[in-house]
C-alpha positions as CSV (number, residue, x, y, z in Angstrom):
1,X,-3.1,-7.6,18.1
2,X,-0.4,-4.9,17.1
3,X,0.0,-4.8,13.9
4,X,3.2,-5.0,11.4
5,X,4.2,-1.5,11.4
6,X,3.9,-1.1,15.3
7,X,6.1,-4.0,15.8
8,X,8.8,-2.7,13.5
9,X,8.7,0.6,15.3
10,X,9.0,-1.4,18.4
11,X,12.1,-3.3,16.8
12,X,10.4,-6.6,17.8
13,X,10.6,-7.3,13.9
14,X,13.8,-6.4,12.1
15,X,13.7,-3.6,9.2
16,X,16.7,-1.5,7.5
17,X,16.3,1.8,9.8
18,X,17.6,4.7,7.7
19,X,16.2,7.2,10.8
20,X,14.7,7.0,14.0
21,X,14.1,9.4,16.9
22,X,11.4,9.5,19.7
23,X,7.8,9.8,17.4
24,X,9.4,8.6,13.9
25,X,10.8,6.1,12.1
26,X,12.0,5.2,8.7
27,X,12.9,1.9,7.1
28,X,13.1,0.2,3.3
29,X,10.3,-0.7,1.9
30,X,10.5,-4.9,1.3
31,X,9.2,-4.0,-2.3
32,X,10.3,-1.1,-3.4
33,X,8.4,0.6,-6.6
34,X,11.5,3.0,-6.7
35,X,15.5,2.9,-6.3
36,X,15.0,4.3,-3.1
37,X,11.9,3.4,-1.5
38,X,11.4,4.3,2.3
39,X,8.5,3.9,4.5
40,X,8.1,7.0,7.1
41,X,5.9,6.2,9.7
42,X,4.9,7.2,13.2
43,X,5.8,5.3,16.1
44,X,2.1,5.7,17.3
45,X,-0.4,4.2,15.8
46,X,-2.7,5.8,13.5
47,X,-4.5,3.9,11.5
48,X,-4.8,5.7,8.0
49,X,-5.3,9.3,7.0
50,X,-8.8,9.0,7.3
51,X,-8.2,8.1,11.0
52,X,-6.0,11.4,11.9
53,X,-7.2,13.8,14.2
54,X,-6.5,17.4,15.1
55,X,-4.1,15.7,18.3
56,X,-1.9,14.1,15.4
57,X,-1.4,17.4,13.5
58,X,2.3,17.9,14.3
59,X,2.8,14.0,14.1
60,X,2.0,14.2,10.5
61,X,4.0,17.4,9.8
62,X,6.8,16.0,11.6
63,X,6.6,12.8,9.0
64,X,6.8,15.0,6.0
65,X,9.8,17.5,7.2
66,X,11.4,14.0,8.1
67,X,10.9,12.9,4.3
68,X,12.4,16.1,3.7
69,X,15.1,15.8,5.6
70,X,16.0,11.9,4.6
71,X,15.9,13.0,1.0
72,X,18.4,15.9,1.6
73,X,20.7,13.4,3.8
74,X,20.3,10.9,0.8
75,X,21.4,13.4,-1.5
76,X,18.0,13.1,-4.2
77,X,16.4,16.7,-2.7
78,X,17.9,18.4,-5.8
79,X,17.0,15.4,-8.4
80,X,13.5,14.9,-7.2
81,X,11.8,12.6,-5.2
82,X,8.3,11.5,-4.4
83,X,6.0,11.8,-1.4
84,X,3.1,9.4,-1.0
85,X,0.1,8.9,1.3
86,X,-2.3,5.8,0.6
87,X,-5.2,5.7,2.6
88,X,-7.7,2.7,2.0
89,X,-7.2,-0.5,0.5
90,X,-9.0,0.8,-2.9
91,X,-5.3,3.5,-2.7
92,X,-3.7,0.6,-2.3
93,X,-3.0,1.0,1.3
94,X,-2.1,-2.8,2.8
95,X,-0.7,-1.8,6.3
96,X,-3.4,-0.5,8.4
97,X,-0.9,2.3,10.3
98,X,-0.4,5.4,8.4
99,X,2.4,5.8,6.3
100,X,4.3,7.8,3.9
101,X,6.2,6.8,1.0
102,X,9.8,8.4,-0.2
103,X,10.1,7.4,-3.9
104,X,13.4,8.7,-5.3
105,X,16.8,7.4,-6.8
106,X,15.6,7.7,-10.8
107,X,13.2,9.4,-13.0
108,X,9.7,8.8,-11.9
109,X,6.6,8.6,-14.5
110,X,4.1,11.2,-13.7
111,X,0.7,10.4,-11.9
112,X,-1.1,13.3,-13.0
């Protein structure tokens, strides 16, 4: 069964898209924590972080210099913004296809 994430990336389920190219897209979060709250995600499917392997390497660095680039284009790369990677359900992670988070838009309370 494909699961949620793989079927956005698909476009089989609508999503607001904020980027897309050939391994990558990027999309609102349906309940955001943050003003701006985008899910950055890999078009193949990877379970979690726990599930990467040395073949996904650029994958993953491609979804983080993506994060950086949306938060530039979005104008919070000065102001700040958050980069998140849950992996597990104890992390909170509820989609089983890896992930990362762009938090950003306001002042964020530290985690530390």
């Amino acid at each position: 069964m494909e699961c949620l994430f793989c079927k956005i990336a698909s476009h089989k389920i609508p999503a607001k898209v904020r980027f897309e190219n050939k391994e990558i897209i990027a999309f609102d979060d349906i309940n955001p924590k943050a003003k701006i709250h985008l899910l950055i995600i890999p078009k193949k499917h990877i379970p979690s972080v726990a599930a990467i392997t040395e073949s996904d390497r650029n994958t993953i660095c491609n979804l983080i210099y993506t994060a950086r680039d949306i938060a530039e284009s979005l104008g919070v790369a000065k102001s700040g913004y958050r980069l998140v990677f849950n992996s597990g359900r104890d992390a909170g992670q509820e989609i089983d296809h890896i992930h990362l988070h762009l938090l950003a838009g306001s002042k964020l309370g530290s985690i530390a």
